[in-house]
C-alpha positions as CSV (number, residue, x, y, z in Angstrom):
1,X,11.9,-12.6,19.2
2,X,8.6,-11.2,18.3
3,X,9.1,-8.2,20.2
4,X,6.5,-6.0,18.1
5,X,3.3,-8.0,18.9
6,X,4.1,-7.2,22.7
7,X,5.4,-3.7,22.0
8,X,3.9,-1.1,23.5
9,X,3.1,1.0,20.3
10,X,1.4,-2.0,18.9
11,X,-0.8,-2.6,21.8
12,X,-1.6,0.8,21.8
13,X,-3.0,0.4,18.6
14,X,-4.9,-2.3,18.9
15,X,-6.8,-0.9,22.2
16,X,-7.4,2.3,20.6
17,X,-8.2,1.3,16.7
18,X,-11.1,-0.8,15.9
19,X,-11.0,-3.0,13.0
20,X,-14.1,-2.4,11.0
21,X,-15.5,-5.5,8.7
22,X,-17.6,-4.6,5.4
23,X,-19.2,-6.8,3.0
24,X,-19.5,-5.0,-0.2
25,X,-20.6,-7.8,-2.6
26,X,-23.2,-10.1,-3.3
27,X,-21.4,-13.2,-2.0
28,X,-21.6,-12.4,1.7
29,X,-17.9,-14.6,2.3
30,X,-16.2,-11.2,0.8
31,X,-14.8,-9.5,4.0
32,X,-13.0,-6.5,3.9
33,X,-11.0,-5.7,6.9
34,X,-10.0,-2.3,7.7
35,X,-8.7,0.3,10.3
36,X,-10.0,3.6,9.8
37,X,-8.2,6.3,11.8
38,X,-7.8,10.7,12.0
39,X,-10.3,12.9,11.0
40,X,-13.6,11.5,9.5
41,X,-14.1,15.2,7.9
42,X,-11.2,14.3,5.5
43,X,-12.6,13.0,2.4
44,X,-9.5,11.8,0.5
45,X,-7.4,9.6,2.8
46,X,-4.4,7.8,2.7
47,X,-4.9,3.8,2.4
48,X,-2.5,1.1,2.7
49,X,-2.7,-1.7,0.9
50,X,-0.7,-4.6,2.1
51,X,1.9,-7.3,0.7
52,X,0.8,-10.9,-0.4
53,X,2.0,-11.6,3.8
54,X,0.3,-8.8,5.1
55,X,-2.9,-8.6,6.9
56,X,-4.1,-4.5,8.1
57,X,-2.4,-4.3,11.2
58,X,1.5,-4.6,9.3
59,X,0.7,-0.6,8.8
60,X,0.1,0.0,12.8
61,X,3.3,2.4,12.5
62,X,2.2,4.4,9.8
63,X,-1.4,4.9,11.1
64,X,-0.2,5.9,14.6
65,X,2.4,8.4,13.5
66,X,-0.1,9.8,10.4
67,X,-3.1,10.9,12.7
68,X,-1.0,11.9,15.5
69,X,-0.1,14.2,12.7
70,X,-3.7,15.2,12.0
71,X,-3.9,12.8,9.0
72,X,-6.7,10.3,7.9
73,X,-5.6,6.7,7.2
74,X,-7.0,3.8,6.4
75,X,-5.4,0.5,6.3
76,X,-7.4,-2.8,4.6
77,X,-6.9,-6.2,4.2
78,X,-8.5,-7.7,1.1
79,X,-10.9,-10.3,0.5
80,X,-10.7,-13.6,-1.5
81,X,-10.4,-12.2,-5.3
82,X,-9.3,-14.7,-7.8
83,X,-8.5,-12.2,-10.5
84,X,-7.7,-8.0,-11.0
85,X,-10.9,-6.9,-12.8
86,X,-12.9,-8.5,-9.9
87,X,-10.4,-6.8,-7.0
88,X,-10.8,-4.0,-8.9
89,X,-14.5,-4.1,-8.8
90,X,-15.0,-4.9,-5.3
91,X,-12.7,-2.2,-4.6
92,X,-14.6,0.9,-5.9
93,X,-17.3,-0.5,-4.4
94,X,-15.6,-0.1,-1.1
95,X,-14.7,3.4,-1.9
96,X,-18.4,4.1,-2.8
97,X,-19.6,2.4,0.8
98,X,-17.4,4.7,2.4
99,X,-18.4,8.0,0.4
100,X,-15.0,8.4,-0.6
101,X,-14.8,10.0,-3.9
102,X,-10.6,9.9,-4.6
103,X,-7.7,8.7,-1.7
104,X,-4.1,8.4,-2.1
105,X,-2.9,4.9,-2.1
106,X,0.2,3.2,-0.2
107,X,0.6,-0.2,-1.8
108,X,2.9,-2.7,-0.5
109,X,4.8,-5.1,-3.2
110,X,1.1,-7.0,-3.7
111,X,-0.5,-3.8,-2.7
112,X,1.3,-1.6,-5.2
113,X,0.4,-3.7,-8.1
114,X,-3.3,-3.8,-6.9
115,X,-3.2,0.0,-6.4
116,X,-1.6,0.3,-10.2
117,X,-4.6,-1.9,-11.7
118,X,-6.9,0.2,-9.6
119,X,-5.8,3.5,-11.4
120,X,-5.8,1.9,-14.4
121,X,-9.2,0.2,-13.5
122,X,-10.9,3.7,-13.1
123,X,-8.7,6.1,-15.5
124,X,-11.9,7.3,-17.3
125,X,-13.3,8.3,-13.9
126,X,-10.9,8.8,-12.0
127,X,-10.8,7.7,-8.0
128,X,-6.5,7.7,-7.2
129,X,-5.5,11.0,-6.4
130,X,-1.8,10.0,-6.3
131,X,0.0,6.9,-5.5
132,X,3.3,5.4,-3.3
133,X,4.3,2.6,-4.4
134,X,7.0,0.6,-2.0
135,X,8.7,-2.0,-3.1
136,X,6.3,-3.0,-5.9
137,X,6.2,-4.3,-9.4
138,X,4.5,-3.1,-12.9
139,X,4.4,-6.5,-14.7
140,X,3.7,-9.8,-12.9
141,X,6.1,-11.8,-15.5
142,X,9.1,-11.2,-12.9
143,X,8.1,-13.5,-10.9
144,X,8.3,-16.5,-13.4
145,X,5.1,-18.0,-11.8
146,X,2.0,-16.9,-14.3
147,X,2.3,-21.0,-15.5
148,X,1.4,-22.0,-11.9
149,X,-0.9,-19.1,-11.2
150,X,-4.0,-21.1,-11.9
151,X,-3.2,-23.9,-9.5
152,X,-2.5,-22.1,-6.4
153,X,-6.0,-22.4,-5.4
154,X,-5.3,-26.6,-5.1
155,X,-2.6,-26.1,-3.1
156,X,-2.5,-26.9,0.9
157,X,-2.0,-23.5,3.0
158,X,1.9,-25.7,4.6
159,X,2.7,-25.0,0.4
160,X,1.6,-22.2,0.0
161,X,3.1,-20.7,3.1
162,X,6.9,-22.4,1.8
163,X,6.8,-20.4,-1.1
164,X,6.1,-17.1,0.2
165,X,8.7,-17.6,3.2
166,X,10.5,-18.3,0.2
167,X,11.1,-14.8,-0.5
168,X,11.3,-13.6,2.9
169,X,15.3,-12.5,3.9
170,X,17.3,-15.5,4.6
171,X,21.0,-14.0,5.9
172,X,21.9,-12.1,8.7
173,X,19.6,-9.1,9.7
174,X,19.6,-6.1,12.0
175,X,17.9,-6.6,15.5
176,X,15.1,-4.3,14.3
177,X,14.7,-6.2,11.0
178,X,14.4,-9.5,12.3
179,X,11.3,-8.4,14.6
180,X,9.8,-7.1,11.5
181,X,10.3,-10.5,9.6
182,X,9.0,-12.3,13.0
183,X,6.2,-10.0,12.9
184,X,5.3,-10.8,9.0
185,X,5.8,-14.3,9.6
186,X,3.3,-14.4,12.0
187,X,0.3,-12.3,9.8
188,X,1.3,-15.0,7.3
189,X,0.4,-18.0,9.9
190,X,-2.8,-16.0,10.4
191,X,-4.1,-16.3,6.9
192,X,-6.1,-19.4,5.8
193,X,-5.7,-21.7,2.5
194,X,-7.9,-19.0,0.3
195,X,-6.6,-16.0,1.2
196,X,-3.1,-17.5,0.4
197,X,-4.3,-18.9,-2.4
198,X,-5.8,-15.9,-4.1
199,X,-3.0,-13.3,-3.0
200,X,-0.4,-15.0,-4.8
201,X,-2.8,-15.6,-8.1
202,X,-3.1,-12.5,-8.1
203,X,0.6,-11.8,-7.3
204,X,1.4,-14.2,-10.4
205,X,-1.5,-13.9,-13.0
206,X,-0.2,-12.8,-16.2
207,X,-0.9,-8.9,-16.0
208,X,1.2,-5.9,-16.5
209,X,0.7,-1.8,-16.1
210,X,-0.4,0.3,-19.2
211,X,1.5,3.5,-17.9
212,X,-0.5,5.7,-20.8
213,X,-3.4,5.0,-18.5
214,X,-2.2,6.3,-15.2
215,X,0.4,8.8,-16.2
216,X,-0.8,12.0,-15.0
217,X,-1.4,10.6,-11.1
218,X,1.9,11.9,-9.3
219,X,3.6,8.5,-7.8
220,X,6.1,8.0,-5.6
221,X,8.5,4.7,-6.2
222,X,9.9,3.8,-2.6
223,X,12.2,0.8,-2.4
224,X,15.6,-0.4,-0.4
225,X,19.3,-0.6,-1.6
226,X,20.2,-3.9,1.0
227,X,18.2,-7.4,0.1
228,X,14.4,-7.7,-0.8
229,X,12.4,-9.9,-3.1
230,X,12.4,-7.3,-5.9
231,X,14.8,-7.9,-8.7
232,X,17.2,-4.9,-9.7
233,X,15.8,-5.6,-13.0
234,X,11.7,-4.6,-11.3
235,X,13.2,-1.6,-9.6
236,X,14.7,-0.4,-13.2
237,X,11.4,-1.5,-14.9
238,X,9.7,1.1,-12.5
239,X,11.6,3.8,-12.9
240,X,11.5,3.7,-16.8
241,X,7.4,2.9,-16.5
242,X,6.9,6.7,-14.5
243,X,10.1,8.7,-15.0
244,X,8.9,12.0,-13.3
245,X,8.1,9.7,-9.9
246,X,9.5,11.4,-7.1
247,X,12.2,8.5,-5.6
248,X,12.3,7.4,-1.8
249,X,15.2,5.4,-1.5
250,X,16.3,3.7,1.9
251,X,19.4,2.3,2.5
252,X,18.0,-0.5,4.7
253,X,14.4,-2.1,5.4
254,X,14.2,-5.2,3.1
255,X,11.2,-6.6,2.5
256,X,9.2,-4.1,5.4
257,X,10.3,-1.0,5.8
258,X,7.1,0.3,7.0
259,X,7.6,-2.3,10.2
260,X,11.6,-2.0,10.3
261,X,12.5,1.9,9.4
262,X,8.9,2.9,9.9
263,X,10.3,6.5,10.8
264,X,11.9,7.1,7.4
265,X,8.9,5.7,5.8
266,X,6.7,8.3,7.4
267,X,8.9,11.3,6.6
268,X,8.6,10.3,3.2
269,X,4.9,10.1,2.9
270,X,4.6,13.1,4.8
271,X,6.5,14.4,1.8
272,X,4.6,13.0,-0.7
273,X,1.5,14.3,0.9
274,X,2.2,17.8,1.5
275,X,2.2,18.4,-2.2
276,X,-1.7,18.2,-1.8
277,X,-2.0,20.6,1.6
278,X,-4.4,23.3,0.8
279,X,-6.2,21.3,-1.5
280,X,-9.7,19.3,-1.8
281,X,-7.3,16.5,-1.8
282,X,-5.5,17.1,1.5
283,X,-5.2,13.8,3.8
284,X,-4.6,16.5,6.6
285,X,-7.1,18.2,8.8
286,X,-6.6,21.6,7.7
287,X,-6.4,23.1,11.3
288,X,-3.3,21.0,11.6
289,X,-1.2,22.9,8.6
290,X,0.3,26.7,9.4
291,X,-0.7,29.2,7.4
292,X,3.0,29.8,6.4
293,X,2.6,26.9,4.7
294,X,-0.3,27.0,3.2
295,X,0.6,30.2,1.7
296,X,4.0,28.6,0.2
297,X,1.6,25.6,-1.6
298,X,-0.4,28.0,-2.5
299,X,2.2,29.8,-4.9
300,X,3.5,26.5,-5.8
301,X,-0.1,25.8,-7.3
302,X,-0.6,29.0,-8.9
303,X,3.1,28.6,-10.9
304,X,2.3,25.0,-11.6
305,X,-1.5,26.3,-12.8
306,X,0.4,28.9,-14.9
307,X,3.4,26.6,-16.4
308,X,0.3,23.8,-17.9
309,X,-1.9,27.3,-19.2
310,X,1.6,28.1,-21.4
């Protein structure tokens, strides 16, 4: 097993991709890690947030396909935040260090809540152009935890590791599957006591989406019919929180799909994205899009601009 930390692709990536670290706070401990790939003359990129498990590199997939494509992505891993308002801060600072004025946001489970706060975080001045949201969650409560979510940070890392295994696929899996939960498992052995620890308070703290905030950001809900760690009764939360969300459904991938039907995954954020081609918010160098194409978003603009004027 563990056949994707000696894959090929992977150690592509990690020859060719350097991982960048910035300090964007006062307290000089608060490291954020990031790859930062395609086209530095795009300035709304895609960026993937990852789960509670997750460090950067889960994404490799997605950022090799995505600028081969002529995208810009950039995939982070977060630093120790012990509550939303101050992940939410640290991250517009981020944004600011990098000049970037809106992105699009991927957000993983963890991610996807993050991503949801952020939007919410910033509704007034707006810095989400749009977001995909896989396998994620509007309203920590679903995980019955918010009770324990102020102890976490007492907890030795061996704990802390059991309960997120926890939630990790359990029965039998595909040969491709079972790499990707190898691979996870691994990140998660990577992480130390308070990155853990303040992950899953923020996975568990009592907090939930106000949709009236974030409503007009076009969203995409992507999630898997076979066994992940989202509830039926999240999924149908979702769906009911942004009813016009475009829906990416995959028949398999449980908790990963980026790492185990990456492919998939990457046609449907292409698909998400090309709504924006031809536009200031483009995560595409523009020399990379036909004009055929172009033309056709074009008219779909000018109907769209003409359906909100009536």
């Amino acid at each position: 097993m563990g056949e994707i930390k000696v894959s090929p692709d992977y150690n592509w990536f990690r020859s060719t991709v350097p991982l960048k670290k910035i300090i964007v706070d006062d307290d000089d401990s608060k490291v954020w890690a990031l790859y930062d790939a395609g086209p530095k003359i795009i300035r709304c990129p895609l960026i993937f947030l990852p789960p509670v498990s997750g460090t950067a590199d889960v994404f490799f997939q997605q950022i090799l396909a995505l600028t081969g494509w002529g995208y810009r992505v950039i995939a982070l891993q977060y630093p120790v935040y012990w509550d939303h308002l101050e992940f939410c801060d640290g991250f517009r600072k981020l944004l600011d260090h990098l000049q970037l004025d809106k992105v699009h946001l991927f957000g993983a489970s963890l991610g996807g809540f993050l991503a949801q706060k952020f939007a919410e975080y910033t509704h007034k001045s707006p810095r989400v152009q749009s977001l995909i949201l896989c396998n994620s969650f509007s309203d920590t409560s679903i995980f019955n935890q918010t009770w324990t979510a102020n102890s976490f940070w007492l907890m030795p890392a061996f704990m802390l590791k059991k309960i997120v295994l926890g939630n990790f696929a359990s029965g039998p899996v595909d040969p491709v599957m079972a790499d990707g939960i190898d691979f996870m498992v691994d990140k998660l052995e990577s992480l130390g006591q308070s990155e853990l620890a303040s992950r899953l308070t923020l996975n568990c703290q009592n907090s939930y989406v106000e949709p009236h905030k974030i409503r007009d950001i076009p969203v995409t809900i992507m999630d898997v019919f076979d066994q992940s760690a989202l509830s039926t009764e999240a999924k149908e939360e979702m769906y009911k929180l942004y009813p016009n969300a475009r829906r990416a459904h995959l028949k398999t991938g449980g908790n990963f799909p980026y790492l185990c039907r990456s492919a998939e995954v990457n046609v449907y954020i292409q698909i998400h994205l090309l709504q924006f081609h031809g536009t200031r918010y483009a995560a595409i160098d523009p020399s990379m899009v036909s004009s055929e194409e172009l033309e056709v978003q074009k008219i779909k603009l000018h109907s769209s601009g003409e359906q909100e004027q009536q």
